[in-house]
DRENRO-491997 format. One line per 4 residues: number of its first residue (from 1); for each residue z, x, y of N, C-alpha, C. Coordinates in steps of 0.05 Angstrom, whole numbers. Example, Ala and Ser with C-alpha at 12.3 -4.5 7.8 and 13.67 -1.06 7.14 Angstrom:
BEGIN
1 = 156,264,-114,156,246,-90,156,264,-66 ~ 142,257,-45,143,273,-21,157,258,1
// end
This chain:
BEGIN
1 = 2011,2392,2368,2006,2373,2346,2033,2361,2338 ~ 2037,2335,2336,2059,2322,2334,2066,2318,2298 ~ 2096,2314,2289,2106,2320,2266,2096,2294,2250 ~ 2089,2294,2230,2084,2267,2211,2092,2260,2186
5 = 2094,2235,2192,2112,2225,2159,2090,2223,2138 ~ 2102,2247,2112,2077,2242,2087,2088,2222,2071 ~ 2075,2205,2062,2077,2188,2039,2061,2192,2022 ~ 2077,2193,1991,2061,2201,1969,2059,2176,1958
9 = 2046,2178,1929,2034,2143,1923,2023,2119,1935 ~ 2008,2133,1967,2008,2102,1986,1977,2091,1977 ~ 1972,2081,1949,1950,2070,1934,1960,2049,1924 ~ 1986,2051,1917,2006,2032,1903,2013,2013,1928
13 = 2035,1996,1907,2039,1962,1913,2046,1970,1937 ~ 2069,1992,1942,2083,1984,1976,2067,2001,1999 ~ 2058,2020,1982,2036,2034,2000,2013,2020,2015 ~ 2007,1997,2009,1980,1971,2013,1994,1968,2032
17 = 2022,1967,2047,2034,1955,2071,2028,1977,2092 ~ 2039,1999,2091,2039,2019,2108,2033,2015,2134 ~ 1994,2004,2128,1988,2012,2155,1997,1980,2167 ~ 2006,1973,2165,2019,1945,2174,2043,1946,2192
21 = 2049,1962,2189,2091,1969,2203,2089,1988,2221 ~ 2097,1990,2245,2095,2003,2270,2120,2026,2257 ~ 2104,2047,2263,2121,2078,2259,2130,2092,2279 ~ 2146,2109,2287,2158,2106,2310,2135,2146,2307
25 = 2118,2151,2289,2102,2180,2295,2082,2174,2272 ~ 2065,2197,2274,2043,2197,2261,2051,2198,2230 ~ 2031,2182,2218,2034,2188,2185,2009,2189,2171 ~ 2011,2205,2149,1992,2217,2129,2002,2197,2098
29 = 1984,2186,2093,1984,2175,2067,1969,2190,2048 ~ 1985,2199,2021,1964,2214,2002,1968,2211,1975 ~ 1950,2209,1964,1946,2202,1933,1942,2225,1912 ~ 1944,2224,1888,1929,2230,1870,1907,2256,1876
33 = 1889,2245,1896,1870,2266,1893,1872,2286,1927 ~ 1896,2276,1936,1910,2306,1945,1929,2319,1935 ~ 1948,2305,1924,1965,2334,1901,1963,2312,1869 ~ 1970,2324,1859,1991,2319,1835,2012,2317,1833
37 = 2035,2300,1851,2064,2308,1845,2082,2316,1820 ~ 2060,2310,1794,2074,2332,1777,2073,2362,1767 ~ 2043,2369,1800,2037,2397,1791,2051,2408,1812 ~ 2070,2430,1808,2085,2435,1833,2060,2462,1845
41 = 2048,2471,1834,2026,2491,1848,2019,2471,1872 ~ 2007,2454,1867,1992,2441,1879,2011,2420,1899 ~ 2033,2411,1892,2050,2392,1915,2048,2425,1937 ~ 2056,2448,1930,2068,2469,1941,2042,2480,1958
45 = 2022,2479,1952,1999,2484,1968,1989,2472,1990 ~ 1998,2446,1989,1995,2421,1999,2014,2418,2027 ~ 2038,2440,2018,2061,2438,2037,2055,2459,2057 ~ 2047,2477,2037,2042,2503,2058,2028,2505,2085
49 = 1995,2488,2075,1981,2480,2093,1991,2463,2117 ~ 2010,2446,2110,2021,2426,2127,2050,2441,2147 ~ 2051,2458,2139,2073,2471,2147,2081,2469,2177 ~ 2106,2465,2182,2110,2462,2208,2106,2431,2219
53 = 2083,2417,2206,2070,2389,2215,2100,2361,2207 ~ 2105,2372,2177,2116,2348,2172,2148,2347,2180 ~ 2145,2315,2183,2179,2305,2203,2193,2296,2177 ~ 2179,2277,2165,2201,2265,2140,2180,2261,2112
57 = 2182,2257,2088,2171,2256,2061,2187,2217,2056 ~ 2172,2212,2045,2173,2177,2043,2155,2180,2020 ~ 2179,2174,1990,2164,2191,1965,2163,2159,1953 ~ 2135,2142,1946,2135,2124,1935,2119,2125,1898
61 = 2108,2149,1902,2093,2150,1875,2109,2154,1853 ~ 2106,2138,1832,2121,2138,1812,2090,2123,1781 ~ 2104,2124,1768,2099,2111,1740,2119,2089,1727 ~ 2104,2066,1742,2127,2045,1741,2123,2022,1721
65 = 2100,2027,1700,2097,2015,1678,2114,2019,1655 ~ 2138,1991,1661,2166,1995,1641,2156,2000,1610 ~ 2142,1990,1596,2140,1988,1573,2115,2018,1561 ~ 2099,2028,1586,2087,2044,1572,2112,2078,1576
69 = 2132,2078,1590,2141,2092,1608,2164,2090,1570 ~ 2161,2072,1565,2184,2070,1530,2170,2075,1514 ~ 2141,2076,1516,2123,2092,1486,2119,2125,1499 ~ 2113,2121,1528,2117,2155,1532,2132,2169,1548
73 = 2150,2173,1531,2175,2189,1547,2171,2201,1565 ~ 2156,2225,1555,2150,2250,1565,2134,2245,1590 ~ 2105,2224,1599,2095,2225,1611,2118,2208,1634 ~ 2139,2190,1630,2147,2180,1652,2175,2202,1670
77 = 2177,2222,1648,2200,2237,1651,2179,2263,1672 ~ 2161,2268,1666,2136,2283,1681,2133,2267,1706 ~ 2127,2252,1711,2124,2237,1736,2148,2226,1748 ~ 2164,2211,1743,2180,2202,1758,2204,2215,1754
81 = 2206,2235,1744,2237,2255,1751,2214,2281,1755 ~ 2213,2300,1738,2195,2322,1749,2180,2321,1776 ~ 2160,2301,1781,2148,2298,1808,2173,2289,1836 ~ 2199,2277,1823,2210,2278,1851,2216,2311,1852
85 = 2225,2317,1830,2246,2350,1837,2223,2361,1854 ~ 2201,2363,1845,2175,2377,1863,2180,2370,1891 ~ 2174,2346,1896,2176,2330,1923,2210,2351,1934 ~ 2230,2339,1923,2256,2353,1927,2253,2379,1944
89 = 2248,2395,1926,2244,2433,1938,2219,2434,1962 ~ 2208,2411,1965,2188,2417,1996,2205,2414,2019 ~ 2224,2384,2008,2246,2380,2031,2270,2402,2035 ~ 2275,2408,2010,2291,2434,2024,2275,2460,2025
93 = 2260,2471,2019,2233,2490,2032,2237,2487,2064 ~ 2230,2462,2071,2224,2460,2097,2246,2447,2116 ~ 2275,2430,2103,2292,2424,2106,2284,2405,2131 ~ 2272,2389,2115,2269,2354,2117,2273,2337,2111
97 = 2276,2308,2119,2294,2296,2111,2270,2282,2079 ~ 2284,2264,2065,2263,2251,2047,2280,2229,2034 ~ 2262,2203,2030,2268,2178,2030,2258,2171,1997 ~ 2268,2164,1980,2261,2159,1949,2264,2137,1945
101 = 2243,2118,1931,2241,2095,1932,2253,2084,1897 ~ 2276,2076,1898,2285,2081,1868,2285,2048,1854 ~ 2299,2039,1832,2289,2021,1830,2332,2004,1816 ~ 2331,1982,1822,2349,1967,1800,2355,1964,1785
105 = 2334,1970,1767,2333,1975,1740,2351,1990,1728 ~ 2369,2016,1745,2381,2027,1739,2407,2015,1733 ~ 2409,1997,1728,2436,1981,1717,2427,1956,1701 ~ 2448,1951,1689,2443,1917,1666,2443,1931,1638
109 = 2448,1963,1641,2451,1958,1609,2478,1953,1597 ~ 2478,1954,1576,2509,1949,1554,2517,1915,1577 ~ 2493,1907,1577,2501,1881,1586,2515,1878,1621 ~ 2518,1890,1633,2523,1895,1656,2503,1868,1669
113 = 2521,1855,1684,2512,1826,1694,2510,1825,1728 ~ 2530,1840,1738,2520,1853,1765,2541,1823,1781 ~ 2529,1819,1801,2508,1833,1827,2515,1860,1821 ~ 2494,1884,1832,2504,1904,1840,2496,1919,1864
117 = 2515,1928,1877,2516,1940,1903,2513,1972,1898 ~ 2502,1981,1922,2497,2017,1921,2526,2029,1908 ~ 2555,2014,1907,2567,2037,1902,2575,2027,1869 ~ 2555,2004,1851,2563,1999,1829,2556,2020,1814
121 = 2566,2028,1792,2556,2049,1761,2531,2040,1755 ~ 2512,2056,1757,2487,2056,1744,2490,2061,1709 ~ 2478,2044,1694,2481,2045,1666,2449,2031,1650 ~ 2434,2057,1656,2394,2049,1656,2396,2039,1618
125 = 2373,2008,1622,2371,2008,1593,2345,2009,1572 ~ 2332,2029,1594,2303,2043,1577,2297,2065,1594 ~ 2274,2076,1582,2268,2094,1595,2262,2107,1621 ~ 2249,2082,1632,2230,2078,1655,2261,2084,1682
129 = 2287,2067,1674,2306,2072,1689,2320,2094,1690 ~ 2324,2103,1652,2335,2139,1661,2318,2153,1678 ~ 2288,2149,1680,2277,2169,1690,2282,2176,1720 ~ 2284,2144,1731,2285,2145,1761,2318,2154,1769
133 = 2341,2150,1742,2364,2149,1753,2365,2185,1756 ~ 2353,2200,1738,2343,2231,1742,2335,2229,1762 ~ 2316,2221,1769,2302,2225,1794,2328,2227,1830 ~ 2341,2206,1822,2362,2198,1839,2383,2221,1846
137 = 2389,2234,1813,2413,2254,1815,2405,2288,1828 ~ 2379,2286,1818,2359,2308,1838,2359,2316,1862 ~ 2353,2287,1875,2356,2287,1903,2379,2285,1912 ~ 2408,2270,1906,2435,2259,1920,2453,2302,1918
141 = 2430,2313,1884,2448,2345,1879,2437,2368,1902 ~ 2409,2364,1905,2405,2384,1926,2407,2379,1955 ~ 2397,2358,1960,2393,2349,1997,2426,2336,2003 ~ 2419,2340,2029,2441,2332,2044,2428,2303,2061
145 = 2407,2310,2070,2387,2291,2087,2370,2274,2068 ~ 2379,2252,2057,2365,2236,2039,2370,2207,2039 ~ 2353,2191,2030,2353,2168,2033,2343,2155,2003 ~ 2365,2143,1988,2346,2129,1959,2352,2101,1967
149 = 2328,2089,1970,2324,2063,1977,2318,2051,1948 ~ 2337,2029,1934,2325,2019,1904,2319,1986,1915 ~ 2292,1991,1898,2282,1965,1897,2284,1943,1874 ~ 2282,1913,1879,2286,1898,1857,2262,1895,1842
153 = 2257,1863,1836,2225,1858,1820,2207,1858,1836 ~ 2195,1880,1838,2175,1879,1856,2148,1860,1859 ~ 2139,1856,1888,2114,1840,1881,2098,1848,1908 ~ 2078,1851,1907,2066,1849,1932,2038,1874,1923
157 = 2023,1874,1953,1995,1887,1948,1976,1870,1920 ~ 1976,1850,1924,1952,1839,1911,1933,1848,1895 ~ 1909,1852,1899,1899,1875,1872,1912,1891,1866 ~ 1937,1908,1873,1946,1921,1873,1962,1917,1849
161 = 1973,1888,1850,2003,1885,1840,1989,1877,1806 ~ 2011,1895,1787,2009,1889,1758,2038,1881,1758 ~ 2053,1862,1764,2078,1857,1759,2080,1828,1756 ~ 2099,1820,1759,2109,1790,1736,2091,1767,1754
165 = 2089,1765,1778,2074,1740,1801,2047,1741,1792 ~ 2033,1772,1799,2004,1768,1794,1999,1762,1760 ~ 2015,1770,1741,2015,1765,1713,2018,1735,1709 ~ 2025,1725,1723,2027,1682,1727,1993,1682,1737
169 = 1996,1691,1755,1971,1679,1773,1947,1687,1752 ~ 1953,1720,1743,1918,1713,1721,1919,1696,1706 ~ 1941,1694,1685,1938,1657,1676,1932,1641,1683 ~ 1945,1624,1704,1933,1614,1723,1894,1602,1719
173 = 1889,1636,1733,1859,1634,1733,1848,1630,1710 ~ 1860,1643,1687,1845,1642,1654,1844,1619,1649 ~ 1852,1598,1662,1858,1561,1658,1877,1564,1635 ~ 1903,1576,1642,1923,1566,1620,1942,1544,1637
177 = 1945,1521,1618,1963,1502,1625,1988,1496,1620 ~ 1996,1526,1614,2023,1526,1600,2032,1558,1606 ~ 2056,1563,1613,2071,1584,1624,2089,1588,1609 ~ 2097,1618,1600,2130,1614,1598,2144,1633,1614
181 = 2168,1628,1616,2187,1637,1639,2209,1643,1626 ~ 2230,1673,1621,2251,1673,1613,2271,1665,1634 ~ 2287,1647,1621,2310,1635,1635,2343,1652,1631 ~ 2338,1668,1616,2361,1683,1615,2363,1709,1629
185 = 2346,1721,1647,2335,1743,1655,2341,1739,1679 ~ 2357,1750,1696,2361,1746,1723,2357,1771,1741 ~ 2354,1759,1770,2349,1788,1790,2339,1786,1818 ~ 2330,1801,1827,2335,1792,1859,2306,1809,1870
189 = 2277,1787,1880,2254,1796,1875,2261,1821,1902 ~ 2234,1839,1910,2226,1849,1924,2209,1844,1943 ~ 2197,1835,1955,2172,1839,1964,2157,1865,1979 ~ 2143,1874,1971,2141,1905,1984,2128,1905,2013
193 = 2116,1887,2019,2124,1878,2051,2144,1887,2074 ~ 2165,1866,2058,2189,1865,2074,2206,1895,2063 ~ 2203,1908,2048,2207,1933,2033,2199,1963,2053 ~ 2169,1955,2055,2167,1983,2075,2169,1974,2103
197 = 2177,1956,2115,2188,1942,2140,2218,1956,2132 ~ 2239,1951,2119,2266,1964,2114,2254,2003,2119 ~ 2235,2006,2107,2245,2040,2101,2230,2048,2126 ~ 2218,2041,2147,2212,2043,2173,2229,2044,2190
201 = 2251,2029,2179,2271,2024,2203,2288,2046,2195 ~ 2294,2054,2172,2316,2075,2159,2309,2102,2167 ~ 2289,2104,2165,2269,2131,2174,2274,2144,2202 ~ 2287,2121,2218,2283,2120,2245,2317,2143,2244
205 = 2335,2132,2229,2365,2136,2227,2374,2168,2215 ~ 2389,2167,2218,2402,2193,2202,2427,2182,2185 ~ 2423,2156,2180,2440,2138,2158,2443,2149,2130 ~ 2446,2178,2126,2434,2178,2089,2447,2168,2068
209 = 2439,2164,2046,2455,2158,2030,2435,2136,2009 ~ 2454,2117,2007,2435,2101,1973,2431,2072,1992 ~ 2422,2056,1987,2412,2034,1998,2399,2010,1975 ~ 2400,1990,1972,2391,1964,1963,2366,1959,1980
213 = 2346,1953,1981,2327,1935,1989,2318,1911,1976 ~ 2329,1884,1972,2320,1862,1958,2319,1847,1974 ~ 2302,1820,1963,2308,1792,1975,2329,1783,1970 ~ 2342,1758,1980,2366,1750,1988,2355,1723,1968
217 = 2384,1725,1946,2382,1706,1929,2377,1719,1894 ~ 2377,1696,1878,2387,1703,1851,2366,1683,1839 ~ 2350,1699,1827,2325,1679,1811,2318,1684,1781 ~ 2311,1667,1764,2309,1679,1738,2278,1685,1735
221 = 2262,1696,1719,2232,1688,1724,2219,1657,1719 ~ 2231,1648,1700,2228,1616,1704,2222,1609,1724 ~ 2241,1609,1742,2244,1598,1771,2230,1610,1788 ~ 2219,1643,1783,2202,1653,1801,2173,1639,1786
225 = 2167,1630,1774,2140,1620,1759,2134,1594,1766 ~ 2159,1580,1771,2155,1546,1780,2154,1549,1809 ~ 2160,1568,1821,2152,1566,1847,2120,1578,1856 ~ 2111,1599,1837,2079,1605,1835,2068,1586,1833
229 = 2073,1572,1809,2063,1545,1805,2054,1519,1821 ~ 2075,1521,1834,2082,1495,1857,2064,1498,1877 ~ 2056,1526,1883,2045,1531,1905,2019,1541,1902 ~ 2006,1541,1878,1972,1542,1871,1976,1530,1859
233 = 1990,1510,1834,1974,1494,1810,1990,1480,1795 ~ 1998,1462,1818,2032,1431,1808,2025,1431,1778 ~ 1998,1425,1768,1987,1419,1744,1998,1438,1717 ~ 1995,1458,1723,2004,1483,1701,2038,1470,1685
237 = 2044,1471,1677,2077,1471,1661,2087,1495,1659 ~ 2115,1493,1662,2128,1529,1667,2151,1518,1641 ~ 2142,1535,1611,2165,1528,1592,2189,1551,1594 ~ 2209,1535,1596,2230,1560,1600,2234,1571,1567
241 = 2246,1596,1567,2243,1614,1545,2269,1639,1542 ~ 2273,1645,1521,2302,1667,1524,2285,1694,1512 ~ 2297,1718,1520,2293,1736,1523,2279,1746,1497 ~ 2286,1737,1476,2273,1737,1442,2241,1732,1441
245 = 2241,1718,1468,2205,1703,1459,2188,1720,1459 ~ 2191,1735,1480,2172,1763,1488,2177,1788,1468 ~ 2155,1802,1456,2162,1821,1443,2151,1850,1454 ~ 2175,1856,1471,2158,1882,1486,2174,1906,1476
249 = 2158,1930,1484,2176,1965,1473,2201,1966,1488 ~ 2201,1955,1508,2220,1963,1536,2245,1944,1526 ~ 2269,1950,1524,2293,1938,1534,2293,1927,1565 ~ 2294,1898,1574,2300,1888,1590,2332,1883,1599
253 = 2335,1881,1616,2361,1882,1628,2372,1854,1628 ~ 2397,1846,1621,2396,1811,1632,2402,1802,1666 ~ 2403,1839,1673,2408,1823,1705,2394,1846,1725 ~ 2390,1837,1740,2386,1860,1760,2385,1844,1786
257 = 2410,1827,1790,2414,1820,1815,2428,1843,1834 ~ 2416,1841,1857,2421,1857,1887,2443,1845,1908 ~ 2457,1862,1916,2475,1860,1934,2465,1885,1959 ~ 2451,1879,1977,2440,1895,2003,2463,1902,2023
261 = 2489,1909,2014,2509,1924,2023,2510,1942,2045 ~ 2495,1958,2037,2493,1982,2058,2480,1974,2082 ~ 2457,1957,2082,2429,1950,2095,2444,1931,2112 ~ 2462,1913,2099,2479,1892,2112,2496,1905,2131
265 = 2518,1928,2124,2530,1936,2133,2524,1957,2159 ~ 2501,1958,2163,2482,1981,2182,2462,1964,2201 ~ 2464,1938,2191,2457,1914,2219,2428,1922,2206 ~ 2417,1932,2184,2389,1931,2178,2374,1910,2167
269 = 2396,1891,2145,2389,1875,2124,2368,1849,2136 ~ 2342,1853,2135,2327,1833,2152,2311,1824,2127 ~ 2309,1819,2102,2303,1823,2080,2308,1780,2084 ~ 2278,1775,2075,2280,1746,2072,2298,1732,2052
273 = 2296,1715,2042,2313,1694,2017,2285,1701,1997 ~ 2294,1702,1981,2279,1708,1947,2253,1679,1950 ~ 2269,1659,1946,2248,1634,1948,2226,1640,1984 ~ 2232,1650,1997,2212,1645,2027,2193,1674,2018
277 = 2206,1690,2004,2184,1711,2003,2159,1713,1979 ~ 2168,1698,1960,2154,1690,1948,2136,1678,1951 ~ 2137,1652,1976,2127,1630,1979,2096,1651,2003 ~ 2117,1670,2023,2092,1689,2032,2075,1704,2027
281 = 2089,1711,2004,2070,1738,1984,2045,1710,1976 ~ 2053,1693,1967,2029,1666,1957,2012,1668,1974 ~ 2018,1664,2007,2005,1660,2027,1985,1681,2030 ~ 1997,1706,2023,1983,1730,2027,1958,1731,2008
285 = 1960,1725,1981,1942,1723,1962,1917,1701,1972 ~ 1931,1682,1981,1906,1651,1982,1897,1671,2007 ~ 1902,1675,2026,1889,1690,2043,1862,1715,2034 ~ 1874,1729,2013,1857,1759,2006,1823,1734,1992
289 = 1832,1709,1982,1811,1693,1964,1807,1699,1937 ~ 1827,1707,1932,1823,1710,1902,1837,1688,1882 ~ 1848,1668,1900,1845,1645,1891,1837,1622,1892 ~ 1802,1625,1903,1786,1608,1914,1783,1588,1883
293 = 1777,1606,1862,1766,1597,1844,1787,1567,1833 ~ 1817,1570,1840,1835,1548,1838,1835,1530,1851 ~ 1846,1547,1879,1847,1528,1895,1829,1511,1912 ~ 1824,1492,1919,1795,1480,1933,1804,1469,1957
297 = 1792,1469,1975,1797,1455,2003,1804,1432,2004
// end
């Protein structure tokens, strides 16, 4: 029986890709209702059984709701640092390699404007970012064989996606004719597409270390909203807006632009332009029909 890559959280946005990307061995996708990654009984039972089977861990599950992750500490510090350390001790248990999917967020506070590259100072400015930058120091303190791949603004997996694109588009559908877009907010989207296409290829490597995965380019949400726009519903208006307008729990960052350094430097960086991936993730949606009800033939 041949060795297989587990992926945890593959229910989530980048997990919807998976079975899309040619793997170079067998892989197990598992959720929720095969472990708990914040019950370590249960990640640990999970391993036991598998023992011997698994080649690498490709850890995507997290709690990546910024603003509820700032009303509950505790539950995002439980999941997304506690559930990696879990994850952590299987890879060295079994002394495997493991790939952590981290996020950008971990920088832009005390105003930090960036670009930033894998070897800039992380300086998180809510919760949701200490948690994962824990999560980060977990894995870089015990393993030797590791891979933290951080992602930008993510978008992709369609039903899937609760993040800033599909949050346009349900407007959109609600028939609102009016958008707003912060124009002072900058960053460098994701698409989780072209995302688990990168950690396929890394997987393949014994490259370890920290890694960027973003699109190529520097967009504000404004600008990511006038391009939603353009491309289901010229009609809509996109009002630009400063960071004051919105009243959320979460501290926002003013930047979280990407520099794919490492990815560049390792002949991996195949990561589209910010504006062309956006314009596919669109393509991807009018495709699933869930924007029949807009759009008309």
């Amino acid at each position: 029986m041949g060795k297989k890559i587990i992926f945890t959280g593959a229910n989530g946005m980048v997990g919807s890709y998976i079975d899309q990307v040619q793997w170079h061995t067998d892989i197990i996708k598992t959720t929720r209702a095969d472990f708990d990654i914040t019950k370590l009984n249960q990640v640990e039972a999970y391993f036991t059984r598998m023992q011997g089977q698994v080649e690498a861990i490709v850890h995507l599950a997290a709690e990546t709701d910024v603003d509820k992750c700032e009303k509950e500490y505790d539950l995002a510090y439980l999941a997304n640092t506690i559930g990696t350390q879990n994850m952590v001790y299987q890879a060295l248990r079994y002394d495997i390699p493991m790939l952590y999917v981290s996020t950008l967020g971990v920088f832009g506070g005390d105003n930090q404007m960036g670009p930033f590259h894998e070897f800039s100072k992380p300086c998180p400015p809510n919760n949701y970012a200490w948690t994962k930058l824990y999560g980060e120091e977990i894995v870089q303190h015990h393993l030797s064989k590791y891979f933290i791949v951080r992602a930008g603004w993510m978008m992709g997996g369609v039903e899937r996606d609760k993040k800033f694109i599909m949050k346009v588009i349900k407007q959109i559908l609600e028939g609102k004719n009016e958008i707003f877009g912060l124009e002072d907010t900058i960053g460098s989207p994701t698409y989780a597409k072209e995302l688990i296409e990168t950690i396929s290829k890394l997987i393949k490597t014994e490259w370890w270390g920290i890694y960027h995965s973003t699109n190529n380019g520097i967009m504000s949400r404004y600008e990511m909203a006038k391009i939603v726009c353009a491309e289901i519903a010229p009609e809509v208006k996109v009002i630009r807006v400063r960071g004051d307008f919105f009243k959320l729990p979460a501290r926002r960052p003013l930047s979280e632009v990407s520099e794919n350094r490492m990815l560049t430097m390792r002949g991996l960086n195949q990561m589209s332009t910010a504006e062309d991936a956006i314009v596919a993730y669109i393509g991807e949606i009018k495709k699933s029909g869930l924007l029949d009800a807009v759009i008309t033939p």
